[in-house]
N, CA, C and O atoms as a MOPAC input file, in Angstrom:
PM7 MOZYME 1SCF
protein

 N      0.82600 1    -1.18200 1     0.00000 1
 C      0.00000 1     0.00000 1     0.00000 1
 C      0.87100 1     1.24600 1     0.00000 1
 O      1.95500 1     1.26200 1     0.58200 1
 N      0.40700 1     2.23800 1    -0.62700 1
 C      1.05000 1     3.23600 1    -0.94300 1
 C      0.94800 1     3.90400 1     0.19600 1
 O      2.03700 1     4.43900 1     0.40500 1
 N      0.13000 1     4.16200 1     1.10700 1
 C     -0.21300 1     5.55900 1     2.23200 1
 C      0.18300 1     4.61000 1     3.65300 1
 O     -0.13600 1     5.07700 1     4.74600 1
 N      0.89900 1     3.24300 1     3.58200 1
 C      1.54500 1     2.60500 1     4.36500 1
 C      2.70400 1     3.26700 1     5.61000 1
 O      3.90700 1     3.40800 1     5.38900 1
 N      2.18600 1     3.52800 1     6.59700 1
 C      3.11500 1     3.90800 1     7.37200 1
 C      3.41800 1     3.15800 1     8.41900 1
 O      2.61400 1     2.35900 1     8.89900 1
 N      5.00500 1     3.40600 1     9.02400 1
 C      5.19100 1     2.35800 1    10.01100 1
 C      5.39000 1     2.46100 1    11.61200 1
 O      6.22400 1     3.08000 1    12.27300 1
 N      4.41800 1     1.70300 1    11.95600 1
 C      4.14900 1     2.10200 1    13.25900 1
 C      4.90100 1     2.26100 1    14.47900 1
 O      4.35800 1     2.75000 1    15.46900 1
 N      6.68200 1     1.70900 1    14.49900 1
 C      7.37200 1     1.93500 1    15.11600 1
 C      8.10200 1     3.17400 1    15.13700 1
 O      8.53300 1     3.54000 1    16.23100 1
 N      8.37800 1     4.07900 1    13.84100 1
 C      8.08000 1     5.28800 1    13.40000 1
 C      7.34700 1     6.21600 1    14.44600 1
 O      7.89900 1     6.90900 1    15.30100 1
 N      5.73700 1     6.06900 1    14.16000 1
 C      5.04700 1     6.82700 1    14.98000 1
 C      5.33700 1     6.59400 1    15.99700 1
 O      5.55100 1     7.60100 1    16.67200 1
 N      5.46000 1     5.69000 1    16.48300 1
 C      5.24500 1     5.50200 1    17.80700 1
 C      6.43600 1     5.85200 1    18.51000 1
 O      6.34400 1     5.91000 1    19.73600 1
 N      7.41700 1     6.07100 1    18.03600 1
 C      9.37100 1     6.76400 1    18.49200 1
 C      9.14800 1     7.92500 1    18.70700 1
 O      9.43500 1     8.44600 1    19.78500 1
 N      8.42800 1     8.74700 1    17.43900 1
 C      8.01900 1    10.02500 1    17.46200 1
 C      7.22300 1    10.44100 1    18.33000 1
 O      7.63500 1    11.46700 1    18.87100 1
 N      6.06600 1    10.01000 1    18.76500 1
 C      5.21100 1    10.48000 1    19.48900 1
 C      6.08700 1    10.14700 1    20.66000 1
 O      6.13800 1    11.20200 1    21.29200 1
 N      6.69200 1     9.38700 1    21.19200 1
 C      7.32700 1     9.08800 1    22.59000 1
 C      8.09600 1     9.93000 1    22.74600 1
 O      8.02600 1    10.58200 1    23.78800 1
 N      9.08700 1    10.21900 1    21.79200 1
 C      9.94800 1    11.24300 1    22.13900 1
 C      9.89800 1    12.72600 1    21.64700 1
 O     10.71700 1    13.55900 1    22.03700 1
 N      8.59400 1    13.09000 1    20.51000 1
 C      8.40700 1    14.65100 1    19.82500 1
 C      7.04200 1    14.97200 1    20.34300 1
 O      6.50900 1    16.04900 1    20.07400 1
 N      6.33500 1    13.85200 1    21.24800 1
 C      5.01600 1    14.13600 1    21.34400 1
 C      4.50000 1    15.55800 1    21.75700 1
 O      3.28400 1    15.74800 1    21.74800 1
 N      5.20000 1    16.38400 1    22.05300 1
 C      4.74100 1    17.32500 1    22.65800 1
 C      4.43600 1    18.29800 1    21.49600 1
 O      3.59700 1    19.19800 1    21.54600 1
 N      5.25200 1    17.99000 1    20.41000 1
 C      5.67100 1    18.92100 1    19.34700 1
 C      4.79600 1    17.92600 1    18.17800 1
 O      5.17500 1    18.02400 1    17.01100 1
 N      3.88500 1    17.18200 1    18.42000 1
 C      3.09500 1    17.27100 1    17.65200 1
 C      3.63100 1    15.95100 1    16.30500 1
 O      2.81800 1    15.36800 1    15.58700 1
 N      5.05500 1    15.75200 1    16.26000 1
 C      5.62000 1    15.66900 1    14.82000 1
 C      4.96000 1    13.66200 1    14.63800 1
 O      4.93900 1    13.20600 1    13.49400 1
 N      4.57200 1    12.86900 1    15.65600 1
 C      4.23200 1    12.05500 1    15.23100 1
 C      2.51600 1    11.75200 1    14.16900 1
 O      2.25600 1    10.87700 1    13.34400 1
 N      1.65800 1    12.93300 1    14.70600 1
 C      0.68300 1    13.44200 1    14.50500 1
 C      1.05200 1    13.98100 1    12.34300 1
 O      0.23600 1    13.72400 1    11.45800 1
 N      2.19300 1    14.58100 1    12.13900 1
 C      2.33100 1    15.46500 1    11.11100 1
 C      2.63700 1    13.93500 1    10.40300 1
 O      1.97800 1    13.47400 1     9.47200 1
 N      3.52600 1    13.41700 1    10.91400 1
 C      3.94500 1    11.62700 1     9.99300 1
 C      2.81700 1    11.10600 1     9.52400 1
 O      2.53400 1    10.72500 1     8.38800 1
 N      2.06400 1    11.12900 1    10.72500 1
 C      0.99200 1     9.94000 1     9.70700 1
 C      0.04400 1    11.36100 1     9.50600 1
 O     -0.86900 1    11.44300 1    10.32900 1
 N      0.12600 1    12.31000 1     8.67500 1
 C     -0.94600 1    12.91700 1     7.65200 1
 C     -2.12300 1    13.72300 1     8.63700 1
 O     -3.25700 1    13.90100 1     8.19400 1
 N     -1.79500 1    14.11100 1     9.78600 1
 C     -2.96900 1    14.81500 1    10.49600 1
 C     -2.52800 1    16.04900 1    10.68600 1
 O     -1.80800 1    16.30500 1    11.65100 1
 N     -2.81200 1    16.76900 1    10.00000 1
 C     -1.97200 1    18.22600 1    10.42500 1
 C     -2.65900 1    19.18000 1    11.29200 1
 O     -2.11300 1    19.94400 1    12.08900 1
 N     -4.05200 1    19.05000 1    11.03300 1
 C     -4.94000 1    19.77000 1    12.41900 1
 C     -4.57400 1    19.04800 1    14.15300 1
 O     -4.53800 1    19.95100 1    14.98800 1
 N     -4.44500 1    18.33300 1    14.45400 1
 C     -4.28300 1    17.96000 1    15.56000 1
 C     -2.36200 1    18.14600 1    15.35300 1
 O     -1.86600 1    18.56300 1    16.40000 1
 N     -1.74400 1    18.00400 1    14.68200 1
 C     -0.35500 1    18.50400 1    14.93000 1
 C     -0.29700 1    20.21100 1    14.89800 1
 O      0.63800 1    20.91200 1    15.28600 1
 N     -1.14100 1    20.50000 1    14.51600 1
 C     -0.14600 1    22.10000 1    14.50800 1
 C     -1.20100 1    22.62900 1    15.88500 1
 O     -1.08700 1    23.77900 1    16.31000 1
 N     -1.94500 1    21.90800 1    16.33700 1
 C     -2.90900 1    22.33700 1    17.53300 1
 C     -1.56500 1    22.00300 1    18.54000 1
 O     -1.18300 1    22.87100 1    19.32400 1
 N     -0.88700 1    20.69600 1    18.45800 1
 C     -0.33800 1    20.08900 1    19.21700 1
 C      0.79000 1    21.29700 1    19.51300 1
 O      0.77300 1    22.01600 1    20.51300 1
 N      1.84400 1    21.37000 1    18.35000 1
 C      2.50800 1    22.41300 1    18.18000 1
 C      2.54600 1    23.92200 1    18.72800 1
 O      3.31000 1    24.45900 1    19.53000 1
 N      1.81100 1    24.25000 1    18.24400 1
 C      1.30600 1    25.70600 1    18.41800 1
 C      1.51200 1    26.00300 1    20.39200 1
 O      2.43900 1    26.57500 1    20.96600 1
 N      0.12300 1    25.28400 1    21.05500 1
 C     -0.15900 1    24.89100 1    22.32200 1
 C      1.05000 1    24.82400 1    22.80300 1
 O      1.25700 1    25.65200 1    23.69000 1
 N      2.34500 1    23.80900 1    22.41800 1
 C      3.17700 1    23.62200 1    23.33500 1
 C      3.84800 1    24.88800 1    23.09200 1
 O      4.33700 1    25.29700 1    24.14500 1
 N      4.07700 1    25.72300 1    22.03800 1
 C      5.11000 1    26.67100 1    21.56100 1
 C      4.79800 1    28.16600 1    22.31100 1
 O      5.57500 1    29.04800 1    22.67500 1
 N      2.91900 1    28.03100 1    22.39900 1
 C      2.62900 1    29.53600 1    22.97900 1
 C      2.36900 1    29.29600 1    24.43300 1
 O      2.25400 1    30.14600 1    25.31600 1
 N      2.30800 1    28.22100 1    24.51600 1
 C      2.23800 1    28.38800 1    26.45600 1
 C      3.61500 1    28.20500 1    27.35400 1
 O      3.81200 1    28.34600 1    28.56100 1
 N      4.46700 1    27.84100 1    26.28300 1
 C      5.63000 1    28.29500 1    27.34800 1
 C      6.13300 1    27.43000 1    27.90100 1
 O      6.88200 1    27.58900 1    28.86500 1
 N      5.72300 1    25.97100 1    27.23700 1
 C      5.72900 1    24.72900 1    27.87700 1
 C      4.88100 1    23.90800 1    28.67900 1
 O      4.86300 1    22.67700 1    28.68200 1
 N      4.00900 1    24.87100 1    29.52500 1
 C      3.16400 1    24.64900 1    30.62600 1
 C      1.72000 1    23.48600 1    29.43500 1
 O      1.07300 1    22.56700 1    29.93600 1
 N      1.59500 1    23.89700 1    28.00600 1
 C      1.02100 1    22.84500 1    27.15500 1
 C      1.74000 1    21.94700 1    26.91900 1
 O      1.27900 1    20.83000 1    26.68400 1
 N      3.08400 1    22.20300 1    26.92000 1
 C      4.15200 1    21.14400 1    26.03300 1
 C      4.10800 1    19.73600 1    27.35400 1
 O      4.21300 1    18.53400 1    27.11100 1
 N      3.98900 1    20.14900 1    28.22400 1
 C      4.12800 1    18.96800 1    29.67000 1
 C      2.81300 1    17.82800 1    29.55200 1
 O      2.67000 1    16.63400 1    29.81600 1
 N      1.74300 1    19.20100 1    28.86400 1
 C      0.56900 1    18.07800 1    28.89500 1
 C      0.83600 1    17.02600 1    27.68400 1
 O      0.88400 1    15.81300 1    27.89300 1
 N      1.06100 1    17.80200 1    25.96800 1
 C      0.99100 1    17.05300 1    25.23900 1
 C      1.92100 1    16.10200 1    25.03800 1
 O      1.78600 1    15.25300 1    24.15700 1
 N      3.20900 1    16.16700 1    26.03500 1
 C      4.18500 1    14.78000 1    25.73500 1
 C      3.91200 1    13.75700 1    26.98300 1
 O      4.72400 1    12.86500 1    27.22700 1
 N      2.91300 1    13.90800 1    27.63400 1
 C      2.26400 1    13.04000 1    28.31800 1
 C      0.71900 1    12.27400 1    27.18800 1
 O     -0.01100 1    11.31400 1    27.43700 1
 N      0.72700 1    12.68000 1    26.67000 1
 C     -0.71600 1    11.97900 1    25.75900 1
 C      0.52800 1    11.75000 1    24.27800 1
 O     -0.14400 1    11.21800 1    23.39500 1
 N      1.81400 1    11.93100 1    23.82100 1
 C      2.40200 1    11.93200 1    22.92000 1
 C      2.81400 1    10.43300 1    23.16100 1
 O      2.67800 1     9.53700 1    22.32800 1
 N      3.43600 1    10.27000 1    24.66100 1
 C      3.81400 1     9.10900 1    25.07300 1
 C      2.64700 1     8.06000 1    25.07900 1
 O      2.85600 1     6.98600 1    24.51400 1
 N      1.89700 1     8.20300 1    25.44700 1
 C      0.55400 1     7.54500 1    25.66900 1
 C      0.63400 1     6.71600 1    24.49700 1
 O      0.96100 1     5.53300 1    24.39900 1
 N      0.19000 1     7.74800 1    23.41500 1
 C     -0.29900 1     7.35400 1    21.75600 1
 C      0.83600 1     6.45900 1    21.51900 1
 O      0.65000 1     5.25500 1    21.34500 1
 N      2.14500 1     7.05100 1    21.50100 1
 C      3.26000 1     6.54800 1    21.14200 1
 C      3.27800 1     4.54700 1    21.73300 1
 O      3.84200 1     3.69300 1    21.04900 1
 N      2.89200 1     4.37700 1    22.43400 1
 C      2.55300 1     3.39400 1    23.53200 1
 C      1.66000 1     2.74300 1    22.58200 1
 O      2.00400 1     1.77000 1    21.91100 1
 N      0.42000 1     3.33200 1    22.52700 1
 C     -0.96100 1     2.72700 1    21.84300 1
 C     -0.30900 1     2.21800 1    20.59200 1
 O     -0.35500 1     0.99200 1    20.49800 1
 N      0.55500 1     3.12800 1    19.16700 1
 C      0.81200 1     2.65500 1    18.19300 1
 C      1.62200 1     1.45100 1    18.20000 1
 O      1.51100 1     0.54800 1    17.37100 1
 N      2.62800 1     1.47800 1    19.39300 1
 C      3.84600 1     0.20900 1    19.38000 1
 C      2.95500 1    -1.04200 1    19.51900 1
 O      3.25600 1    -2.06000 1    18.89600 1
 N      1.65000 1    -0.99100 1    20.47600 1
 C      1.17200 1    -2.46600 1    20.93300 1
 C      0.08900 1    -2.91400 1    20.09800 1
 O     -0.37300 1    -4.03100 1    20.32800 1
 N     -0.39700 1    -2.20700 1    19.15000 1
 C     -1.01300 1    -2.73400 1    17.91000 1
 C     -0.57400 1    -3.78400 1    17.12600 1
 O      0.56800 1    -4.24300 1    17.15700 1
 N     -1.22200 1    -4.05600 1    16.62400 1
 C     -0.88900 1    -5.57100 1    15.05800 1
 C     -0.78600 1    -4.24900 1    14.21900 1
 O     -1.34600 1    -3.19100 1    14.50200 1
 N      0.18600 1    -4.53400 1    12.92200 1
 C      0.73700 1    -3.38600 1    11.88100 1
 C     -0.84400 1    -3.39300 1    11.46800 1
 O     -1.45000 1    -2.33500 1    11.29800 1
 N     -1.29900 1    -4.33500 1    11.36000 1
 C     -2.96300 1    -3.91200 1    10.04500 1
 C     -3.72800 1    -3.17400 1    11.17900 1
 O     -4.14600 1    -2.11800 1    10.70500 1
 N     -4.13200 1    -3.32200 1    12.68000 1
 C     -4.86200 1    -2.12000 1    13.19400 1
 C     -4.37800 1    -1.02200 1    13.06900 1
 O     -4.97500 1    -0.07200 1    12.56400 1
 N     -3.00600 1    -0.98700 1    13.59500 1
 C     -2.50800 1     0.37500 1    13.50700 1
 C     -2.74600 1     1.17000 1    12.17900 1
 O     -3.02400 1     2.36700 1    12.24600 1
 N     -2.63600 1     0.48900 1    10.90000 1
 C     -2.64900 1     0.78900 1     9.69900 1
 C     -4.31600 1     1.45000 1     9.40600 1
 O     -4.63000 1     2.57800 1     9.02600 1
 N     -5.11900 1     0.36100 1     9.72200 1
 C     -6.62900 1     0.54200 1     9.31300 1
 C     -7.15200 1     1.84700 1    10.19800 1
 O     -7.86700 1     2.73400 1     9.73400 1
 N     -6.71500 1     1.79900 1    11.40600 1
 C     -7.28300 1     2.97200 1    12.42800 1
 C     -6.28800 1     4.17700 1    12.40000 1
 O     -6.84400 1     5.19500 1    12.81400 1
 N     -5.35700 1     4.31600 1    12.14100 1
 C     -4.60500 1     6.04200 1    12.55000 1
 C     -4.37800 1     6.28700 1    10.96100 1
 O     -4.56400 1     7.47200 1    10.68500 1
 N     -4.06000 1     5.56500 1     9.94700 1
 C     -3.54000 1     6.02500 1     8.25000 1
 C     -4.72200 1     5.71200 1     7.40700 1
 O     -5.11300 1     6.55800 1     6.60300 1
 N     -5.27400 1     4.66300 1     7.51400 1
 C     -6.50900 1     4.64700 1     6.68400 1
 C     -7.58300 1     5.55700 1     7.02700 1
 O     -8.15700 1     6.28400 1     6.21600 1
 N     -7.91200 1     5.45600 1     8.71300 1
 C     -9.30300 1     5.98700 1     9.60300 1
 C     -8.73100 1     7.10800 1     9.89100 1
 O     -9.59600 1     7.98300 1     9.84400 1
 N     -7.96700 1     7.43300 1    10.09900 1
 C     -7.08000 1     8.82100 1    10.28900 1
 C     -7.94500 1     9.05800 1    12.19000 1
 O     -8.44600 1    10.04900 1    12.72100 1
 N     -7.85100 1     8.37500 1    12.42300 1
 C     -8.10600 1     8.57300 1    14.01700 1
 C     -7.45100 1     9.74600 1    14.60300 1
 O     -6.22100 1     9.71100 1    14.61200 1
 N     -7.91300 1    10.57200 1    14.99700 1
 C     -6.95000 1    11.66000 1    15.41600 1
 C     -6.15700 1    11.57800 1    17.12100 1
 O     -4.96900 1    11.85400 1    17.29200 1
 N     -6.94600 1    11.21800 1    18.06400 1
 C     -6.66300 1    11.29300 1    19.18100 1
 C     -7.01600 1     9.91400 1    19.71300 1
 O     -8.07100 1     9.35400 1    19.41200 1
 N     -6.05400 1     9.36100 1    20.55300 1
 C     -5.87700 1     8.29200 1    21.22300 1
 C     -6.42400 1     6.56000 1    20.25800 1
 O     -6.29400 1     5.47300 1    20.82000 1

């Protein structure tokens, strides 16, 4: 599949950029990344603490998937949050 992305990928990213949104921008969601972004960039951090706590989370959720859920629900379904 062409729009195939890989979930150890996201899931590195979100663990370790979650705050900054960039696992969110990988797999094709750019409204919930530049929300992600933005939030951590204009609050000064005081957002950035929340979103690399739900970055890690996700990051978590994508690693313990089978590749075809992960695939069918966050790149196909474009699931945005959790």
């Amino acid at each position: 599949m062409a729009n195939e992305k890989s979930k150890i990928a996201a899931g590195l990213l979100g663990i370790f950029f979650g705050a900054l949104g960039v696992h969110k921008f990988y797999l094709g969601m750019k409204k919930p990344a530049l929300i992600m972004l933005l939030v951590s960039l204009f609050t000064f951090g005081v957002g950035a603490a929340v979103f690399e706590v739900i970055g890690i989370i996700e990051g978590i959720i994508y690693l313990t998937m089978s590749d075809e859920q992960f695939n069918n629900t966050y790149v196909i379904g474009q699931k945005e949050w959790f």
